[in-house]
N, C-alpha and C positions, 0 to 999 in steps of 0.2 A: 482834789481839794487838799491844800496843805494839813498839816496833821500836827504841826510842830512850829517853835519861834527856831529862825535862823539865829544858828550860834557865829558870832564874830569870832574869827582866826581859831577854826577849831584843833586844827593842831598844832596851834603852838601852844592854849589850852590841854590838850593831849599829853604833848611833851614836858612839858610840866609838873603836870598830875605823874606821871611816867618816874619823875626824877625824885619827886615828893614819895613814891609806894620807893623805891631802889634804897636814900636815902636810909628811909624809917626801917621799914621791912627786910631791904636787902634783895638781891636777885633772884634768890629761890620763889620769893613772892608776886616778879613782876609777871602777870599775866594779862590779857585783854581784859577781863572783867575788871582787875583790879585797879588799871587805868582808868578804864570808864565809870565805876565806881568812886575812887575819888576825882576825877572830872566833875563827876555830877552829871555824865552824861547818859544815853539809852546807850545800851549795850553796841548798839549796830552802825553808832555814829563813828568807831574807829575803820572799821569794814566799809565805811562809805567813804575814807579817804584815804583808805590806803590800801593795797590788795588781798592783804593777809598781815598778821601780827610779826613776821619777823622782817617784810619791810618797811611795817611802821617804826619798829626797832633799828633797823639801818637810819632808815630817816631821821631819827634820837640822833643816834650816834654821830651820823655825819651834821648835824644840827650844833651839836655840842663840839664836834672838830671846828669847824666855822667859829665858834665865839671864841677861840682860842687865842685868833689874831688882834681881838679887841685889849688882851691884858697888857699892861704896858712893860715892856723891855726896849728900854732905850736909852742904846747906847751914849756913854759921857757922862750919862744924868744921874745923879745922886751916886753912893757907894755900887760898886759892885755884888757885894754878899746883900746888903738889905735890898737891892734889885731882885735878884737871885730869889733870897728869903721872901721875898713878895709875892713873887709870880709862880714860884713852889707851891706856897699854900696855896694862894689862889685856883691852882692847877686841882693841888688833891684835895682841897676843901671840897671843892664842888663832888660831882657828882661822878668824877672820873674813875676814882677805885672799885664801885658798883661797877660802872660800864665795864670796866678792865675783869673781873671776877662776872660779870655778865658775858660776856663775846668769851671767854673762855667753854663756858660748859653749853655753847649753842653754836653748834656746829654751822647749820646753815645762816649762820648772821654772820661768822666769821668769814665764810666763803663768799657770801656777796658784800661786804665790807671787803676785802681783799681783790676784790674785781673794782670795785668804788677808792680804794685809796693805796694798795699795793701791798707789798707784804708791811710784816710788825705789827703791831699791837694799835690799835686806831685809840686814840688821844694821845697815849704812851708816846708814841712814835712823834706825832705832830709835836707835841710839848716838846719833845729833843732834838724834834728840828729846830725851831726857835729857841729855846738855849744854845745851840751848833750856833748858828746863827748870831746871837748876843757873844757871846764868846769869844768867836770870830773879828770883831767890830771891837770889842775892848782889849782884846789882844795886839790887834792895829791901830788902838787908841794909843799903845804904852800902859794900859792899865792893870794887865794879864802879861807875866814875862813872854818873852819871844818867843821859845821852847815850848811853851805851855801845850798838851796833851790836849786838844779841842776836843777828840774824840773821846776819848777816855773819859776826858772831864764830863761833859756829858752826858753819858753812857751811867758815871757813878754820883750826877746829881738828881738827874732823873729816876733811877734803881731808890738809892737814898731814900729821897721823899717817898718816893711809893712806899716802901717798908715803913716808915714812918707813920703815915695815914693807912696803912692795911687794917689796922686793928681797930674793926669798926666797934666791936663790946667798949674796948677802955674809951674811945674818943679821940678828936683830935690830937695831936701833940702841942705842946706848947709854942709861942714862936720861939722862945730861947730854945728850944728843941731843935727846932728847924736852923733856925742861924747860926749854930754851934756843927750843925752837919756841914750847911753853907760855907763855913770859915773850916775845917777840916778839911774840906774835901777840895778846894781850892789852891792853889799853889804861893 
């Protein structure tokens, strides 16, 4: 006999709750209770859909690598830096510098994350594929000189913003914060 009301989409619920404790509390705090706690769920609802807490945690991670592709860079459209300056914050606003300070000090999430998307830093990494990529495309628009350092550039707008949002005590940075990195670090 059931025991319980079916939860709709429980782990994206999960995932969620996950991003909500990382956020507030920070990594040190993310544990299975404290997902399932702020869930609102029984403790054993994470354990029923996933096999264990660190591939619920991959599951995070690669969940948040995926919505990566939804943020807009597109090439030709609007300035180049407020492009950039957009999908920066967007990147670190969320919940990426948790995950990045998360997959650092858990060993085995980074090893099946690395079997799941390859070497580098999972979000880090994907984010600088997709600036590679914009970069790339405004470069060959005329819009980025010809010369331009694709890798480089990359490498030090992706670093940039991270340093930027690392300091979870003060908070966000400003966006003139950010768009002054943008237009520096650009050629």
């Amino acid at each position: 006999m059931p025991t319980g009301v079916h939860i709709q989409d429980a782990r994206s619920q999960l995932f969620d709750a996950a991003e909500r404790v990382l956020l507030r509390d920070g990594p040190h705090a993310l544990t299975s209770r404290a997902v399932t706690a702020e869930a609102g769920f029984a403790k054993g609802v994470l354990h029923r859909h996933f096999a264990d807490f660190d591939a619920f945690l991959s599951e995070l991670v690669l969940d948040r690598v995926a919505r990566l592709s939804a943020l807009p860079l597109v090439p030709g459209a609007g300035s180049v830096v407020d492009t950039l300056t957009a999908f920066l914050t967007d990147v670190f606003s969320s919940v990426a510098v948790a995950i990045v300070a998360l997959i650092t000090f858990r060993d085995d999430l980074r090893q099946r994350l690395r079997a799941a998307l390859g070497p580098g830093i999972p979000l880090a990494s994907e984010a600088a594929a997709l600036v590679h990529g914009y970069l790339t495309a405004e470069r060959s628009l005329g819009r980025l000189p010809a010369d331009a350092d694709i890798d480089a550039l990359g490498l030090a707008l992706i670093g940039s913003a991270h340093m930027l949002f690392a300091d979870r005590q003060a908070g966000p940075p400003s966006p003139d914060a950010v768009r002054r990195m943008v237009v520096t670090v650009l050629p």
